[in-house]
C-alpha positions in Angstrom: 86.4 234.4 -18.6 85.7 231.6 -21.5 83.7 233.8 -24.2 80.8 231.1 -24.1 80.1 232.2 -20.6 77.4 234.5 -21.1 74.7 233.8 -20.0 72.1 236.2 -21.8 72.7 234.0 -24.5 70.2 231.3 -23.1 68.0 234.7 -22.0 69.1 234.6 -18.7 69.2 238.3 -17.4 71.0 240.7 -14.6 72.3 237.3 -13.0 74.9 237.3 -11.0 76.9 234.1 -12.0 79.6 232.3 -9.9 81.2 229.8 -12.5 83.1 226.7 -12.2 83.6 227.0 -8.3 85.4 224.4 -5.8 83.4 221.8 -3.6 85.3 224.2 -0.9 83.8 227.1 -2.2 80.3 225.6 -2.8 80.4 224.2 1.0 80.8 227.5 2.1 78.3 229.5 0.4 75.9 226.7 1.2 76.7 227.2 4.5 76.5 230.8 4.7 73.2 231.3 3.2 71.8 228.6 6.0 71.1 225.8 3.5 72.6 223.1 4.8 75.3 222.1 7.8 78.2 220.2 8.5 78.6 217.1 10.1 81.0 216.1 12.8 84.0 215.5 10.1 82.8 218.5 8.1 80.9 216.5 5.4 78.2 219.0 3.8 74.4 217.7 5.1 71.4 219.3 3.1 67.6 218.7 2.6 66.1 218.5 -0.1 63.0 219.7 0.8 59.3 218.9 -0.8 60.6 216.3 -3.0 63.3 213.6 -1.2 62.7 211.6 -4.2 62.4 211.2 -8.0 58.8 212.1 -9.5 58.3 209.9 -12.0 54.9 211.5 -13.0 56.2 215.0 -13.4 58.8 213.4 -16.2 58.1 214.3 -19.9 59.9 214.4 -23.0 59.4 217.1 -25.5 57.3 215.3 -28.6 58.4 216.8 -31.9 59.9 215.1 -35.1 63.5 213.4 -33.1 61.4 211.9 -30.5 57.4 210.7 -32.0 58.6 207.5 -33.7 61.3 206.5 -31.1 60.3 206.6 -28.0 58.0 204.4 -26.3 55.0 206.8 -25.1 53.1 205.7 -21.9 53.2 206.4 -18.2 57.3 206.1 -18.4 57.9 208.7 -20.8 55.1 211.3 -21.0 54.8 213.6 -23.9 54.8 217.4 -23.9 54.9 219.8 -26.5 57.3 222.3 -28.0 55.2 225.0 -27.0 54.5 224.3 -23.7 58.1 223.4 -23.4 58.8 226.9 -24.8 56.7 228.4 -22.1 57.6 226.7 -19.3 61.7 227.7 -20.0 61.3 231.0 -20.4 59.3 230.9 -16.9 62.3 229.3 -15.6 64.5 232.0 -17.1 62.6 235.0 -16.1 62.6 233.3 -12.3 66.4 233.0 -12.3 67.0 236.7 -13.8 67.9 239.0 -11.6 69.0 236.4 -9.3 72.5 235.0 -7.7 73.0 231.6 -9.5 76.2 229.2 -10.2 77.0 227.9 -13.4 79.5 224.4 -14.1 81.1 222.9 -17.1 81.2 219.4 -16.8 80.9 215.9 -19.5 79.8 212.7 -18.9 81.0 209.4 -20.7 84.2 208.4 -20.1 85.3 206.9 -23.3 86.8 210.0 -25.2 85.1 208.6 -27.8 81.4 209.5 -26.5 82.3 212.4 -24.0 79.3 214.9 -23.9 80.0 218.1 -22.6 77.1 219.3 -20.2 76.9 223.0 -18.5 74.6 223.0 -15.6 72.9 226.2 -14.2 71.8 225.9 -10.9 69.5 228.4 -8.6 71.4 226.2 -5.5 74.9 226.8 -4.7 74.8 222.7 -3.2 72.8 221.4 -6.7 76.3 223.1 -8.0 78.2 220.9 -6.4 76.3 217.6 -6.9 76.7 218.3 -10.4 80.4 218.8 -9.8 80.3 215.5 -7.6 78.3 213.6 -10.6 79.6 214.5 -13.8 83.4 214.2 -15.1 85.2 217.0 -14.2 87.4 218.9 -17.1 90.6 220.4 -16.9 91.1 224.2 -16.8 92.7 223.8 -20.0 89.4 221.7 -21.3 87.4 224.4 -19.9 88.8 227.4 -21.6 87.3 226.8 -25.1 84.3 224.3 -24.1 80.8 224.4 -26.0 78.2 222.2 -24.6 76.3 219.7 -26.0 73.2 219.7 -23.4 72.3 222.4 -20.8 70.8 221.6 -17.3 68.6 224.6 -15.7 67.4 223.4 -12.4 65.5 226.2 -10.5 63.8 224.3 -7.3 62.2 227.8 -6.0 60.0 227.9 -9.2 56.6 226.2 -9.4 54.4 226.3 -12.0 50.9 228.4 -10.9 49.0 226.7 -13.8 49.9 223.1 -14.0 46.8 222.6 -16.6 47.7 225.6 -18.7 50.9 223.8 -19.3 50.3 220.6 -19.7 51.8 219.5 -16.9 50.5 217.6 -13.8 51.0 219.7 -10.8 53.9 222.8 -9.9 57.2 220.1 -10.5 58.8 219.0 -13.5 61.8 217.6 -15.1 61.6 217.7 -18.5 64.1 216.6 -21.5 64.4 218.6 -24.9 66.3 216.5 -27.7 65.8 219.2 -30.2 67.3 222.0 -28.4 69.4 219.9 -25.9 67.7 221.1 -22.8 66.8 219.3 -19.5 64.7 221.7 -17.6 64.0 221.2 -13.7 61.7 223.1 -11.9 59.9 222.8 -8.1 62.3 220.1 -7.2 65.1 220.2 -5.3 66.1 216.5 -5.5 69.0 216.3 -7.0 68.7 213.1 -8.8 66.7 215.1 -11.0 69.5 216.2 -12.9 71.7 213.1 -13.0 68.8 211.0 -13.9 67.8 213.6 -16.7 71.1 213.0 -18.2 71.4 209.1 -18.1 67.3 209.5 -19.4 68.9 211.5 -22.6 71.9 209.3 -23.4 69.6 206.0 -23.3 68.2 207.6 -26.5 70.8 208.9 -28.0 73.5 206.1 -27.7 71.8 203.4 -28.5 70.1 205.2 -31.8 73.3 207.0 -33.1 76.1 205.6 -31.0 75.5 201.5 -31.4 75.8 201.6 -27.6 74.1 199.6 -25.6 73.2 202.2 -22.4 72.8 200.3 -18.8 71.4 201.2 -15.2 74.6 198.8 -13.9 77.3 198.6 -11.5 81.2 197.2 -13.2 84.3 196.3 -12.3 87.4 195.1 -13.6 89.8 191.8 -12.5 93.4 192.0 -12.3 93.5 190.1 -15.8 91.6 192.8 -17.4 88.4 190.7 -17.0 85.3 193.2 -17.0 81.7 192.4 -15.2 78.6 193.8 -15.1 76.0 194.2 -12.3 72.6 195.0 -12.9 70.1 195.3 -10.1 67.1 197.5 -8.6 67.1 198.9 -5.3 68.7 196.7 -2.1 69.8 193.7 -4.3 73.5 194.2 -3.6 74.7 196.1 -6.7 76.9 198.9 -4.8 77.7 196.0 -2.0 78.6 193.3 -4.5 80.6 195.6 -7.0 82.8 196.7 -4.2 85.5 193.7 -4.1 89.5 194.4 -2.8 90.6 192.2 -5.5 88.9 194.0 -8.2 89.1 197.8 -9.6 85.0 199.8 -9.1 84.4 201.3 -13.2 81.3 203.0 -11.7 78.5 201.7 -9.5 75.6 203.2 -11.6 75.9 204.1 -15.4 77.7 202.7 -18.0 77.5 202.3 -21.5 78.8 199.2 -23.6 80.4 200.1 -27.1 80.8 197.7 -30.4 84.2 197.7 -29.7 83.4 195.9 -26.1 84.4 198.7 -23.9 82.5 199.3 -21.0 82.5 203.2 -19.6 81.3 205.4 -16.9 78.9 207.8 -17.8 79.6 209.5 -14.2 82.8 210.8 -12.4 80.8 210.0 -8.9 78.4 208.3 -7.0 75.7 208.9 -5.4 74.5 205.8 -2.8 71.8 205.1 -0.5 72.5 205.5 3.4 69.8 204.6 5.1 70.9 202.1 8.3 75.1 202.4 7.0 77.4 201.2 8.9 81.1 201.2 8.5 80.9 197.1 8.8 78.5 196.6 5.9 79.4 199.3 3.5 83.0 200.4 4.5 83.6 202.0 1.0 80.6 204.4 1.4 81.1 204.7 4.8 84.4 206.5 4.4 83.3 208.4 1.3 81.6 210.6 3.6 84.2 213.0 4.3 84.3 216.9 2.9 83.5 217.0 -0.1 80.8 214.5 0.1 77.0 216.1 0.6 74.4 214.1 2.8 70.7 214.4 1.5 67.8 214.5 4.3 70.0 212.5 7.1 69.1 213.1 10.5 71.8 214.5 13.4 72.0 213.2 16.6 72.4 215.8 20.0 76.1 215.8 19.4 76.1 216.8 15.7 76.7 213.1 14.7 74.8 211.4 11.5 72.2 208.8 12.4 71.7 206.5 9.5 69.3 204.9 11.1 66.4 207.5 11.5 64.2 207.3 8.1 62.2 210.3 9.9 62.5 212.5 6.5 62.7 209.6 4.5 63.7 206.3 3.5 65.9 207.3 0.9 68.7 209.2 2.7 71.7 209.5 0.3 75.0 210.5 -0.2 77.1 212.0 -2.9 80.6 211.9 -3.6 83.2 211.7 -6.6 84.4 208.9 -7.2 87.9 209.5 -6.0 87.0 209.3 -2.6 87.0 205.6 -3.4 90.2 204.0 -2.7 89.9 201.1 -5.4 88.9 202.5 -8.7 89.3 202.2 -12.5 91.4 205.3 -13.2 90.4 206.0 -16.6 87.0 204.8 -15.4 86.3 202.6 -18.5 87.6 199.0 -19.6 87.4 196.7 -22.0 86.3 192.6 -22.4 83.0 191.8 -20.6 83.2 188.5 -19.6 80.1 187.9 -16.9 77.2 190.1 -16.2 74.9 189.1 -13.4 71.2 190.1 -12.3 70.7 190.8 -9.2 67.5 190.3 -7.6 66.2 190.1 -4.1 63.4 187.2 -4.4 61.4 187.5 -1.4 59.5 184.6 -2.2 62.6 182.2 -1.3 62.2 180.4 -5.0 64.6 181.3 -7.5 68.0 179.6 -7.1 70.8 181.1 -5.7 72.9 181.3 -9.1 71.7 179.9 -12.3 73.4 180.6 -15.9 71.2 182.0 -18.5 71.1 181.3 -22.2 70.7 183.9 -24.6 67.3 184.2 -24.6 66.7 183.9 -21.3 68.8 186.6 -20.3 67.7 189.2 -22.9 63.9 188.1 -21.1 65.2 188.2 -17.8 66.7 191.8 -18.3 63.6 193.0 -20.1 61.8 191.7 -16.9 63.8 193.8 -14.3 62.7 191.1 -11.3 63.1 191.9 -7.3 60.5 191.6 -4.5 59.5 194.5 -1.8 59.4 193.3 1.3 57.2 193.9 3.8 58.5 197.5 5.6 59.7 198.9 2.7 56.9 201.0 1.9 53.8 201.3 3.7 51.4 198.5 3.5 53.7 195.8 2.6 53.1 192.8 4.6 53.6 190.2 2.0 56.3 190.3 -0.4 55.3 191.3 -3.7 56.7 191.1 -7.0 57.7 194.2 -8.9 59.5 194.8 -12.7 61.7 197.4 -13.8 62.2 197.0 -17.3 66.0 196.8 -17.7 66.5 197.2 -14.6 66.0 200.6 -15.3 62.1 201.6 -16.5 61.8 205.0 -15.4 65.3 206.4 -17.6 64.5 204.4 -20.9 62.9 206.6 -23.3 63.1 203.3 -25.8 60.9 200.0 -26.3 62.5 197.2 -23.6 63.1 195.1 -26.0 65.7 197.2 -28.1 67.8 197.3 -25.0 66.7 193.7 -24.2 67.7 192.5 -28.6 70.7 194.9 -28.0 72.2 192.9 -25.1 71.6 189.3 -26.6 73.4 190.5 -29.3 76.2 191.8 -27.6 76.6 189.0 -25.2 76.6 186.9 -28.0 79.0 188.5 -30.1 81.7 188.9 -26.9 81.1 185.4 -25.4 79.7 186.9 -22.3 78.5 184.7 -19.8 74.9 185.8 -18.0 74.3 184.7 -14.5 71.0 185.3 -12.1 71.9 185.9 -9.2 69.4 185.8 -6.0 70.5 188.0 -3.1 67.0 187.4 -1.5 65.1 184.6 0.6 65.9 181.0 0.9 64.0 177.5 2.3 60.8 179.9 2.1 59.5 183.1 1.5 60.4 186.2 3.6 59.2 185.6 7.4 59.5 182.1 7.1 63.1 181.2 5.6 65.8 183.4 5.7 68.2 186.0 3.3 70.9 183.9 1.8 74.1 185.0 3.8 76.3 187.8 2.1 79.6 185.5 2.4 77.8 182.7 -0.1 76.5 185.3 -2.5 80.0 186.8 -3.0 82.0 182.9 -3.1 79.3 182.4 -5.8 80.5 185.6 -7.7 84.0 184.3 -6.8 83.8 181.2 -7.9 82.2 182.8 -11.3 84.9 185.2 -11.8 87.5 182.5 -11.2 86.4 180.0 -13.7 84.9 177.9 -11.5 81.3 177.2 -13.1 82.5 176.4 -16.0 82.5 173.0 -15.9 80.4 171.4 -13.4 77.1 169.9 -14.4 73.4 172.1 -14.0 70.3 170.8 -13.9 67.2 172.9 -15.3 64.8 174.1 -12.8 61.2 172.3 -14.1 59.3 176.0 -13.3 61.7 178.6 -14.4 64.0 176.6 -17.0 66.6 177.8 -15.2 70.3 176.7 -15.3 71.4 175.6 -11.4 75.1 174.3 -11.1 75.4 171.2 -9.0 78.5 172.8 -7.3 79.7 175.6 -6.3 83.0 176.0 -4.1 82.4 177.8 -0.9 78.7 177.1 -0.8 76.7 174.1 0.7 75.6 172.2 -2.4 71.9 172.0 -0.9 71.3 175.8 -1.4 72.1 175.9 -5.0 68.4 174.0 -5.6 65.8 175.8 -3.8 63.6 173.4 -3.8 65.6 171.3 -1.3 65.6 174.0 1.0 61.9 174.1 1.2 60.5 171.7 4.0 57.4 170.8 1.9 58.2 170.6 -1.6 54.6 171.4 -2.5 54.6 174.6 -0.9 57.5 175.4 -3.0 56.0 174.4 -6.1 52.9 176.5 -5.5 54.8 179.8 -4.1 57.2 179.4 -7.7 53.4 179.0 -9.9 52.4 182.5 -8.8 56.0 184.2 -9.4 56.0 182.3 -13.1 52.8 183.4 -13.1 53.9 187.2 -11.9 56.6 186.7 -14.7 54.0 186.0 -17.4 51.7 188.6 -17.1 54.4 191.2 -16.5 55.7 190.5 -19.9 52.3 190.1 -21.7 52.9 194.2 -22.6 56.3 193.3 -24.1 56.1 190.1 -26.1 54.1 192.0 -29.4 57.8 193.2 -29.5 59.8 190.6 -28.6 61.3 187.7 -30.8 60.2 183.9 -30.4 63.9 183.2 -28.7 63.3 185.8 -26.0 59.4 184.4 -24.9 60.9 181.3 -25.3 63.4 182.5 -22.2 60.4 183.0 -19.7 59.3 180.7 -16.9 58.4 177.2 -18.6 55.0 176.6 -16.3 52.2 179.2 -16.4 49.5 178.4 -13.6 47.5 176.4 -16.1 49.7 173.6 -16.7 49.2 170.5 -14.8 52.3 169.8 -12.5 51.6 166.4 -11.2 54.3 165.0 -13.5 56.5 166.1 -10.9 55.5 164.1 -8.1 
């Protein structure tokens, strides 16, 4: 027994604590008490529950002196006080007391440099091991003398019986304490609670103390040492595009970029959507899923077997695993010299080019805008694809302004040479249920062609609506593509479906730009719906 492992300490009482155990071990218990079940290959599947998602509104961060004049207060990041932080923990302690419960030492942030030791306490014996699949894992030499810098208490059986009286919104909460280094869960089960609690906390504290620049991001390194960057929402391609034979995975999720231009893992795992998998499309994920692994929410068919198809519990079925059950990784998980990061977005409205270079500017406006496009089917109600921002790709983690992140990156990219590339995964020769998705194979020879070199000197033209950057050529991909507009039967339609996404663009960033410096605005779409186009025809 480490000395630091009592628990009382934290005024946890009577507990009977299981510490540091194996994914094995974990499996078992989970098993045992009738929480979950195995697959046909003896993956661990479990439900989650209520909650088979994040909830955003049921996020706050503790306002006291460390947080009031940095974070940026609003529906993101909700305040709370200390008190009511105070009151709600040791509800959360007095629930666990008394109780079986599993406790894990873990870090996150790969660079030695920035490691941050986390212990995790955990009224689930399976949150245990997502925790042990999500975080770094330490030695048992590392573990004998460890002091951690944050603790995680996740207690899904407790809700709240007066939301009101703490100044919360309902039973649920995830709440982050910079003062006393505490993320506290409560009434979920979901376990991205706790990972994206985490990843919430360093996006404050790197960037402030650290001088690095935190990012919601996918990375991988070439065979010449030759680091890029993905950034995307949901279904753009991130994990899909990251995962390349010819090219080591850093991490599909978290990273963090330092002043000395190494990019590192927060994570030692991943944790990936599954819904409609199949071996053909996502063959890394697809094989993760062996012991070790747990399945959140999936369905079984009659013979015990997953299928990925059935959304009946929800859309966002998922799997965790470490990240060694990835063939082609970055040992060490972190690498140096950046040399092209690309946006991902899925444009639904079949406007945006393929691949267009960014300048400075434009990418720092681009990122603070966090573009993709729902599609109809995604959620309910969605018949006609409609715009939707994520600042930094990342808006419900970044306790900070946009534009910090967004002045932070220019800087960086400009400082390392870094090329910045958009990159639309989405619709082409029309919006979605008239033209179609741009095909996989011409998305990745555009990345290709990127990473090779190849872009760098053939001639672009600027788009006259977004001031984009389109190359002329691009090997592997039918010149015609690369300028949407040619795609587009009538070249009026086009024009008027790329006003109202400038237009989107534009009054998405109207609640950034009191923030923002003249070369970022400067980076938007050039056309707002009041300019007259007929110059153009």
């Amino acid at each position: 027994m480490n000395p630091t492992h009592d628990l009382e300490l934290y005024g946890l009482k009577d507990v009977t604590v299981h510490w540091n155990l194996s994914p094995e071990e974990l499996q078992k218990i989970t098993i045992e008490k009738g929480m979950g079940k195995e697959t046909l290959n003896g993956t661990l599947a479990i439900n989650t529950g209520k909650f088979t998602g994040r909830s955003p509104q049921d996020r706050f961060l503790v306002k006291d002196d460390y947080t009031a004049d940095k974070v940026w207060w609003g529906k993101t990041n909700k305040p709370i006080s200390t008190e009511n932080f105070n009151r709600l923990k040791s509800e959360v302690l007095n629930y666990l007391s008394g109780k079986e419960i599993f406790a894990r030492d873990g870090y996150v942030c790969a660079d030695p440099e920035f490691r941050t030791n986390i212990r995790t306490v955990t009224e689930y014996p399976w949150s245990n091991m997502f925790v042990y699949n999500m975080f770094l894992r330490p030695s048992e030499k590392e573990l004998e003398n460890f002091k951690e810098d944050w603790l995680i208490l996740c207690a899904p059986g407790y809700e709240c019986p007066d939301p009101k009286g703490y100044g919360i919104r309902q039973g649920n909460f995830s709440i982050l304490n910079f003062t006393d280094k505490i993320a506290l869960v409560g009434g979920s089960a979901y376990t991205g609670e706790m990972k994206k609690g985490i990843f919430s906390a360093l996006n404050l504290i790197l960037p402030t103390e650290r001088d690095v620049l935190p990012m919601h991001c996918s990375a991988n390194v070439g065979k010449k040492g030759d680091t890029a960057i993905f950034f995307g929402l949901s279904g753009t391609g991130k994990t899909t595009l990251s995962a390349d034979p010819d090219r080591k995975l850093i991490g599909d999720d978290e990273h963090g970029w330092t002043k000395d231009n190494t990019i590192f893992n927060f994570e030692g795992g991943c944790y990936a959507k599954v819904i409609d998998l199949t071996e053909e499309k996502e063959p890394d994920i697809y094989r993760a899923i062996k012991p070790g692994a747990i399945l959140e929410n999936v369905v079984f068919k009659d013979n015990g077997e997953v299928d990925f198809e059935d959304s009946s519990i929800t859309q966002n079925t998922r799997v965790s695993y470490p990240i060694y059950h990835i063939e082609n990784i970055q040992e060490t998980l972190y690498a140096n010299n950046p040399k092209n990061i690309f946006f991902l977005t899925c444009d639904a409205f079949g406007v945006l080019p393929p691949v267009s270079k960014l300048t400075p500017g434009q990418a720092a406006y681009h990122f603070i805008s966090g573009y993709t496009a729902k599609v109809a089917g995604t959620e309910a109600g969605i018949t006609e694809p409609v715009p939707s921002f994520s600042a930094c790709f990342g808006e419900p983690f970044m306790p900070l302004h946009p534009t910090v992140y967004g002045e932070m990156l220019s800087k960086k990219m400009q400082e390392a040479g870094v090329n910045v590339w958009l990159i639309n995964t989405g619709w082409s020769a029309g919006p979605y249920g008239v033209g179609s998705r741009i095909k996989l194979k011409y998305t990745r020879a555009m990345i290709t062609a990127i990473l090779n070199g190849d872009l760098d000197d053939v001639d672009y033209e600027q788009n006259f609506i977004f001031g984009l950057y389109m190359p002329k050529y691009c090997p592997g991909v039918p010149s015609e593509l690369l300028d949407p507009m040619n795609t587009w039967l009538q070249k009026g339609a086009y024009v008027g479906k790329a006003i109202q996404l400038a237009h989107s663009f534009h009054l998405n960033f109207e609640k950034f730009a009191r923030e923002a410096s003249q070369q970022i605005i400067e980076g938007g779409p050039l056309i707002d719906e009041h300019h007259h186009l007929h110059e153009h025809f």
